[in-house]
C-alpha positions as CSV (number, residue, x, y, z in Angstrom):
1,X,0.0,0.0,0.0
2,X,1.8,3.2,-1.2
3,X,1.9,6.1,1.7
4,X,-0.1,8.8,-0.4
5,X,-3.3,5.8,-0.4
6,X,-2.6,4.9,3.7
7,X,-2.4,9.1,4.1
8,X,-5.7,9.6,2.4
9,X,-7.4,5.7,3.8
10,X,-9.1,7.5,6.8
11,X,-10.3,10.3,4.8
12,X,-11.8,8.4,2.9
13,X,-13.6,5.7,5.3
14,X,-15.2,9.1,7.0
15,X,-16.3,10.2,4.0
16,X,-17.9,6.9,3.6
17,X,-19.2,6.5,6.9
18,X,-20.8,9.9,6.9
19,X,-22.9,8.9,3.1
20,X,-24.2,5.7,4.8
21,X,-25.5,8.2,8.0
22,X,-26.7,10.4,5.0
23,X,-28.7,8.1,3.0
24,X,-30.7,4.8,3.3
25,X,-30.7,2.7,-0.1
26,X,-34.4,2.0,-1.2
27,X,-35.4,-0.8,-3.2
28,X,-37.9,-0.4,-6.2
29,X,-41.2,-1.6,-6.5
30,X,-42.8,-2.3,-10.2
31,X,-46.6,-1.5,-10.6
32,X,-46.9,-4.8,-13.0
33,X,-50.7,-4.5,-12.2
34,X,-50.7,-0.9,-13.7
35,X,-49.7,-2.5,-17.2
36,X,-53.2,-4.5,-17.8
37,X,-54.9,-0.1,-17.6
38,X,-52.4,0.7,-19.4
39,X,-50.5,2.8,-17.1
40,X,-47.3,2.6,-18.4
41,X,-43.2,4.3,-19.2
42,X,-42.9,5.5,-22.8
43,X,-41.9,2.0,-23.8
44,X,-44.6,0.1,-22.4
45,X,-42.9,-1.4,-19.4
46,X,-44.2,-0.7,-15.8
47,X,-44.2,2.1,-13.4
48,X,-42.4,2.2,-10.6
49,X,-41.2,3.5,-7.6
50,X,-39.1,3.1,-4.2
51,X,-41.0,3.3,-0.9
52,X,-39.2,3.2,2.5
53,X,-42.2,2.7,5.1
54,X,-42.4,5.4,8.2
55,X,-43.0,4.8,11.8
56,X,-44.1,6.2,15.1
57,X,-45.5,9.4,14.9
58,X,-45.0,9.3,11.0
59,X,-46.7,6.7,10.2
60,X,-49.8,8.3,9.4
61,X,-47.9,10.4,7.1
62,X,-46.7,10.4,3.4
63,X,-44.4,12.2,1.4
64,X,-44.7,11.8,-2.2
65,X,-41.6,12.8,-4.2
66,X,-41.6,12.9,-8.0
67,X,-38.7,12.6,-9.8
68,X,-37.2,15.4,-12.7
69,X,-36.0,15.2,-16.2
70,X,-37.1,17.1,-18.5
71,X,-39.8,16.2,-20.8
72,X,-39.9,14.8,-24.4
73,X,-41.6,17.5,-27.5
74,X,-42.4,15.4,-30.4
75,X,-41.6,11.6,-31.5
76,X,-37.4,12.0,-32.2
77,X,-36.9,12.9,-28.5
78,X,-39.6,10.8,-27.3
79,X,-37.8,7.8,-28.7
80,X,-34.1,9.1,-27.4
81,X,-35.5,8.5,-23.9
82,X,-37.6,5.9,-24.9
83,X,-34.1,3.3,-23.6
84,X,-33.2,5.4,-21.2
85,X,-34.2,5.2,-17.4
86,X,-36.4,8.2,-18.1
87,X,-38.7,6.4,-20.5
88,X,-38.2,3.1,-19.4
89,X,-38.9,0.9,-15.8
90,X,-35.9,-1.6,-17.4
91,X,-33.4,0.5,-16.9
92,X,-34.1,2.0,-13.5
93,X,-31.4,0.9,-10.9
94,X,-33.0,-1.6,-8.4
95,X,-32.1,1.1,-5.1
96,X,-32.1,4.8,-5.4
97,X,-30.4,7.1,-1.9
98,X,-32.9,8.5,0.2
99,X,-31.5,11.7,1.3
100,X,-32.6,15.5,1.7
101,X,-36.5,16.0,2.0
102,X,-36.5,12.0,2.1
103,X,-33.6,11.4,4.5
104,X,-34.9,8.8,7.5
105,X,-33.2,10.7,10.1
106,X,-34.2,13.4,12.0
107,X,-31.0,15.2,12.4
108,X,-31.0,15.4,8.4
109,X,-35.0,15.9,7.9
110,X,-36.5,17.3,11.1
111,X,-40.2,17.0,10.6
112,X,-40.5,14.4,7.6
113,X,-37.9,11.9,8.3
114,X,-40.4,9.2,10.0
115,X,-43.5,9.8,7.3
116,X,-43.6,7.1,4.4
117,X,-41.4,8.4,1.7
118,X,-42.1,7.5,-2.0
119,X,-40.2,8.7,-5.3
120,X,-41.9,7.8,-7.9
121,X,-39.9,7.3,-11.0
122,X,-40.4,9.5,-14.0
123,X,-40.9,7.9,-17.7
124,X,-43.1,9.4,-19.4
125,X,-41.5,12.7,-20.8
126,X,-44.6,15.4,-20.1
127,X,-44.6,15.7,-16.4
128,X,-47.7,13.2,-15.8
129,X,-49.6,14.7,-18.4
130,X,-50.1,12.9,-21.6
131,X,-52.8,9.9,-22.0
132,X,-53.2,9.2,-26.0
133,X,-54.9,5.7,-26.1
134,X,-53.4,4.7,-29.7
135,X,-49.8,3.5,-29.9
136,X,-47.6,3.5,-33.1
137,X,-46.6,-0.2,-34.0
138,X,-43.5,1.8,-35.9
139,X,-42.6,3.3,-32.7
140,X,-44.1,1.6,-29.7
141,X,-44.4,4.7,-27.9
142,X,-46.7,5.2,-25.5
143,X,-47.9,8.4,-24.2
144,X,-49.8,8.0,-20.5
145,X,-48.1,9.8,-17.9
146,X,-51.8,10.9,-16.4
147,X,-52.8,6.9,-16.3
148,X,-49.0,6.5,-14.2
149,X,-50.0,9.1,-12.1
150,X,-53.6,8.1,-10.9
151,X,-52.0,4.1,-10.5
152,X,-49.4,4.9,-8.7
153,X,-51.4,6.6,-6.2
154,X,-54.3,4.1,-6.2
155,X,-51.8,1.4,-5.6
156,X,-50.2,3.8,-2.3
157,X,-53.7,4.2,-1.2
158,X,-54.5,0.4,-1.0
159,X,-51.1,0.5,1.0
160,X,-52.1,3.0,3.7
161,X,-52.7,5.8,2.1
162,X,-56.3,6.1,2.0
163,X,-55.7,6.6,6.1
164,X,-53.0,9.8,5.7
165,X,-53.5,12.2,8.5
166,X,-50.7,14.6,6.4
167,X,-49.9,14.2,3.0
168,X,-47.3,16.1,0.5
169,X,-46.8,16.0,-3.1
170,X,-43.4,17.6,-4.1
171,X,-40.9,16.9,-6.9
172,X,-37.7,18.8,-8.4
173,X,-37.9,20.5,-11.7
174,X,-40.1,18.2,-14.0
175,X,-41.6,16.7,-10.9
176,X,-41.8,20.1,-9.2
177,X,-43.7,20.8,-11.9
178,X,-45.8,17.9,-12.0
179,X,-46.5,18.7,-7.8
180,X,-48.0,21.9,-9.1
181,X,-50.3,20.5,-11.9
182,X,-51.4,17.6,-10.3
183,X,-51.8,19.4,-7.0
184,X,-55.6,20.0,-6.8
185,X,-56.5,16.6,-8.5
186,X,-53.9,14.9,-5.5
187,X,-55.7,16.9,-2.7
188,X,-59.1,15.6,-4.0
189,X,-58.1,11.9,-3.6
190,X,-58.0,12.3,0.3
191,X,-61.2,12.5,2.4
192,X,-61.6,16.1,4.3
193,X,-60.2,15.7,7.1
194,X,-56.7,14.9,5.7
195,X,-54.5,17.8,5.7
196,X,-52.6,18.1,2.2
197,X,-50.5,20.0,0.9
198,X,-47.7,20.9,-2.1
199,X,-44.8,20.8,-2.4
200,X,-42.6,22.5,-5.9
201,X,-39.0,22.4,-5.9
202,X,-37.4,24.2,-9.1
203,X,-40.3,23.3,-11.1
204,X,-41.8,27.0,-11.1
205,X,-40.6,27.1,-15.0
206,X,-41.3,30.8,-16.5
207,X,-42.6,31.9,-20.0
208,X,-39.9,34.4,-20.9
209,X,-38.0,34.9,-24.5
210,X,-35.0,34.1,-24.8
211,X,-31.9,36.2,-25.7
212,X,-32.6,36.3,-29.1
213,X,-35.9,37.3,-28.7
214,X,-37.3,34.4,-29.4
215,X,-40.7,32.1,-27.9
216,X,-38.1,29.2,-27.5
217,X,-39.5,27.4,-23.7
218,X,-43.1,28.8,-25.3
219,X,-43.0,26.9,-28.2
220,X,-41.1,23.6,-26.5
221,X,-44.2,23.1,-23.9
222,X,-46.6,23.4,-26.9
223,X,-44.9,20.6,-28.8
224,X,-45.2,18.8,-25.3
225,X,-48.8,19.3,-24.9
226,X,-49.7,18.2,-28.3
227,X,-47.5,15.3,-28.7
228,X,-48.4,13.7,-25.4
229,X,-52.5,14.8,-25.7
230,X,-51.7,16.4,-22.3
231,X,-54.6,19.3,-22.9
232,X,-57.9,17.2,-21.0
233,X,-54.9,16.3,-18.1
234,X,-54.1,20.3,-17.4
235,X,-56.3,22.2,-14.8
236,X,-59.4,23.2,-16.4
237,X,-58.8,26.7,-14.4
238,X,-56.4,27.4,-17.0
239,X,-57.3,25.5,-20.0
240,X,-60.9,27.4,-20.3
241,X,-59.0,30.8,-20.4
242,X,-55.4,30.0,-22.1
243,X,-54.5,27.0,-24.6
244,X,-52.9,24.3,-23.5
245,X,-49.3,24.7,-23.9
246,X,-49.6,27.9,-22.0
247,X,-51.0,25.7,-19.5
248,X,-48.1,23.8,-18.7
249,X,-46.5,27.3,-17.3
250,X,-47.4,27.8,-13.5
251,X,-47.7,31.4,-13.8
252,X,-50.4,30.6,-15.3
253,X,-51.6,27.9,-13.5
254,X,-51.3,28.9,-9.6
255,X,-53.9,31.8,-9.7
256,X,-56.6,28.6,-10.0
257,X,-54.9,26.1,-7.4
258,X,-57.1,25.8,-4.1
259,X,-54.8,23.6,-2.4
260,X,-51.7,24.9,0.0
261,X,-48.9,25.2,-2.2
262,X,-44.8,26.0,-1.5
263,X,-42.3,26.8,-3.9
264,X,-38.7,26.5,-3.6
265,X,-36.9,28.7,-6.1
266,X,-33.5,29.8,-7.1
267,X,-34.4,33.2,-8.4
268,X,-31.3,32.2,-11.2
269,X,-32.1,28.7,-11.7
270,X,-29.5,27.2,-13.5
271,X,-31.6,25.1,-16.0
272,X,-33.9,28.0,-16.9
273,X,-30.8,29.9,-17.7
274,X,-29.3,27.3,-19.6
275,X,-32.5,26.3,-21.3
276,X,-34.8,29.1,-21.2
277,X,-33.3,32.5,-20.8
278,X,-30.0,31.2,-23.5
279,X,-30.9,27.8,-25.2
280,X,-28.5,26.6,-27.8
281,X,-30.8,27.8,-30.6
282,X,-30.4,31.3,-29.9
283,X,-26.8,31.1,-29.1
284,X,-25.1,29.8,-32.0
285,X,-22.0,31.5,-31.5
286,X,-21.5,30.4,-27.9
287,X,-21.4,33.7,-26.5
288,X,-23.1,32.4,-23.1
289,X,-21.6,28.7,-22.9
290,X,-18.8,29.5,-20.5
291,X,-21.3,31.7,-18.6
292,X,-23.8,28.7,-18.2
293,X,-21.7,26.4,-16.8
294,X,-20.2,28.8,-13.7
295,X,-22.0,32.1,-12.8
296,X,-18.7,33.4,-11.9
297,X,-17.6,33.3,-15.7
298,X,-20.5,35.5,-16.6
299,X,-19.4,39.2,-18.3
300,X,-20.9,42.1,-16.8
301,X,-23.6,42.2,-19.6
302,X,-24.7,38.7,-18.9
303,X,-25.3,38.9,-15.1
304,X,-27.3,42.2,-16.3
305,X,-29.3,40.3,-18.3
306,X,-30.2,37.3,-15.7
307,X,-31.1,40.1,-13.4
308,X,-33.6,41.0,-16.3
309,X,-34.7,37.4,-16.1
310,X,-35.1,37.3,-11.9
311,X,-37.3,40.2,-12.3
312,X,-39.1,38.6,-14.8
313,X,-39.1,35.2,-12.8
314,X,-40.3,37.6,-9.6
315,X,-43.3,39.0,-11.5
316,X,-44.5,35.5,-12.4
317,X,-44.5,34.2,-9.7
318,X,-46.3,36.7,-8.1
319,X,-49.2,34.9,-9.7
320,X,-49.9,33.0,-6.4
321,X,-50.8,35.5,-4.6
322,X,-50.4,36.9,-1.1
323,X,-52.8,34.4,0.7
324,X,-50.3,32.8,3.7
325,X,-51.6,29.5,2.1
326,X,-48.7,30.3,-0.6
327,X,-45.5,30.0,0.7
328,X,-42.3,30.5,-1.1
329,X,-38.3,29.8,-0.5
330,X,-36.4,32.1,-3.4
331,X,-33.1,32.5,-2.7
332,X,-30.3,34.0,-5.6
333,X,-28.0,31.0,-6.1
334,X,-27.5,29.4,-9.4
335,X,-28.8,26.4,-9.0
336,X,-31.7,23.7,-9.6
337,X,-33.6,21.2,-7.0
338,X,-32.5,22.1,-3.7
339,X,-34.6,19.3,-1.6
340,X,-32.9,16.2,-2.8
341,X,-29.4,17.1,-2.1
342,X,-28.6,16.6,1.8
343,X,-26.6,19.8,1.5
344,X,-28.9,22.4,0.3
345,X,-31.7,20.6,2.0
346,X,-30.5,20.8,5.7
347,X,-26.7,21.1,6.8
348,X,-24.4,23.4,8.8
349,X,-24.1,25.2,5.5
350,X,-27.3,25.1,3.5
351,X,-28.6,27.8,1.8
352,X,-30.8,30.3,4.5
353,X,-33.4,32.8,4.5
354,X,-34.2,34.8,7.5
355,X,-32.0,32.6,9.2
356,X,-33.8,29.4,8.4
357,X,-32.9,26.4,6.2
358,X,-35.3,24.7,3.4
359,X,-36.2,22.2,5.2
360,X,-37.0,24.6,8.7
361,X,-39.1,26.9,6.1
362,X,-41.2,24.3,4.4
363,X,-41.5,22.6,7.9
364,X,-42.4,25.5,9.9
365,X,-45.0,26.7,7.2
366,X,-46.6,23.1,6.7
367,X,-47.3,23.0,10.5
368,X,-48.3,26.3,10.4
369,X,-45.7,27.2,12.8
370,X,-45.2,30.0,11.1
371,X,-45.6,31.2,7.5
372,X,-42.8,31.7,5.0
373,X,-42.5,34.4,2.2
374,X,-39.3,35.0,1.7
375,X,-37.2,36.5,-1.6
376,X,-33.8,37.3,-1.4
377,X,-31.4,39.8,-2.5
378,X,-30.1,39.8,-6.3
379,X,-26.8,38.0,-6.4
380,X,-24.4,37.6,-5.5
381,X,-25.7,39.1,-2.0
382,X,-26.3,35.8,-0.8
383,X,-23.4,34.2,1.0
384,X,-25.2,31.0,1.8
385,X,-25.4,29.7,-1.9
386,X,-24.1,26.7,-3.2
387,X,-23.7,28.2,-6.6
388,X,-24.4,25.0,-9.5
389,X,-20.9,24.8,-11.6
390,X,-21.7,22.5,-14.6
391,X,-18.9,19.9,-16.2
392,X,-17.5,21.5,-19.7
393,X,-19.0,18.6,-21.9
394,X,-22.6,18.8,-20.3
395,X,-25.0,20.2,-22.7
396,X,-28.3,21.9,-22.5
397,X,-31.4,19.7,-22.4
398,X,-33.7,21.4,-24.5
């Protein structure tokens, strides 16, 4: 054993030691029965999902996580993530980490970490959405993310769900998204008495141009919407005033949700930059590529321009009101899903507001301890931040 490996050996073991306190591994379930209603990934294998039981006070409780990904616009990309674990149950790993919002101990997850914690997988490409009964023998896709949704749930309820005191749906970017479409529809599943409430985490997506000027994001969600036949799935608050793919935007959403919803926010959200605010398509010189993958390579210009887009992410989300049923977590780091990661979640460093951590905020406000409204300071104010920096070979996904 050379001296440099025994030097660095118990560095090393800690670091293990401390990701086994961290996280719990999960195994999967399959939803086999799901396949016969045809409730299934883009490829026509099963739903599934990893469930790690709660206890004692919790176990009246559940926590419904939905995993991100992005979503799928038309049948080329539907069929790139057709083999992939995002469009398929075969390639899922058999035990996904618990940690963050779904870590099993208290130290890590203060008020959730003895409820019954579920992530439920994501392969369907449109955010739970789409439900078109015919499939394409050339392409075997299969397009019923809102059939996934409703048996994944049914199949929780006939394992204890149908006796929740609390429940939450959340999810990170495409599934914080899905947590704010599917909210009132999830709250309706419960009988009154059940207190419920939602959960978004980087999914508050915005419809802003991007720097050429162009509808890029707009444009995307409508190819979404139609591909998938997402429109009957949307909340009918929206769809009688706005067309569909404007429906898929919560700005134009939230105004019509009745159920208690949070939103956790980076006010520069890393993928909305990336994707949104400077997309490939309008950057075909590359002006903004070093600037995407670390804030601090941004020019003057560009951080004046993403303060343009914070204001313009700040006036959408205004949408949801004042009401202290609304609560909101927007802090000014670049970054995307800040619930999963054990370090932005709760830590001795996470990202704070008023002195509180995610997890205290959303905790204390879905007790009704005490609300939470809080918007930071543009950047780079915030000291707290655990600012995303993005490998060189990563690309956009949209």
């Amino acid at each position: 054993m050379s001296g440099i490996f025994k030097q660095w050996l118990p560095i090393l073991v800690f670091m293990l030691v401390v990701m086994g306190i961290e996280c719990v591994n999960v195994d999967i379930t399959y939803l086999e029965s799901a396949v016969a209603k045809g409730a299934v990934c883009l490829d026509g294998s099963p739903p599934a999902y990893h469930f790690d039981k709660g206890s004692g006070a919790g176990a009246n409780s559940w926590l419904i996580q939905i995993e991100g990904g992005g979503w799928c616009n038309n049948v080329t990309t539907c069929l790139a993530r057709k083999n992939t674990r995002l469009g398929s149950s075969k390639q899922m790993v058999q035990q996904l980490a618990f940690s963050g919002i779904l870590s099993n101990k208290p130290q890590f997850n203060p008020d959730f970490y003895n409820w019954n914690r579920i992530k439920v997988r994501y392969c369907d490409g449109a955010s739970f959405t789409g439900d078109i009964e015919a499939v394409n023998p050339a392409t075997n896709l299969h397009y019923r993310g809102a059939r996934v949704f409703l048996a994944v749930m049914e199949d929780l309820f006939a394992s204890g769900m149908k006796n929740a005191e609390n429940a939450i749906l959340s999810g990170c970017s495409a599934g914080g998204l899905t947590s704010i479409l599917h909210c009132d529809s999830f709250k309706a599943l419960f009988p009154m008495g059940t207190r419920v409430k939602c959960f978004s985490d980087a999914g508050y997506f915005i419809n802003a141009r991007d720097v050429s000027g162009g509808l890029h994001i707009a444009n995307f969600y409508n190819n979404v919407v139609r591909t998938h036949g997402s429109a009957k799935n949307l909340p009918a608050s929206c769809t009688s005033r706005l067309s569909p793919g404007l429906c898929f935007f919560p700005q134009h959403v939230v105004q019509g949700i009745r159920t208690p919803l949070f939103i956790v926010n980076a006010a520069y959200d890393s993928w909305q930059i990336k994707n949104i605010l400077a997309p490939g398509v309008a950057d075909p010189r590359g002006i903004w590529h070093d600037c995407k993958l670390d804030i601090l390579r941004c020019s003057g210009s560009q951080i004046e321009t993403m303060q343009g887009f914070r204001t313009e992410f700040l006036s959408a989300l205004s949408k949801i009101g004042a009401s202290t049923s609304r609560g909101y977590f927007v802090n000014s780091c670049y970054a995307h899903c800040q619930t999963e990661m054990q370090e932005t979640w709760h830590s001795a460093d996470s990202p704070a507001l008023n002195d509180k951590t995610i997890a205290e905020a959303m905790g204390d406000w879905f007790y009704d301890r005490s609300p939470f409204q809080k918007i930071d300071c543009p950047y780079p104010c915030d000291k707290t931040c655990h600012n995303r920096v993005f490998d060189s070979q990563e690309h956009p996904l949209v």
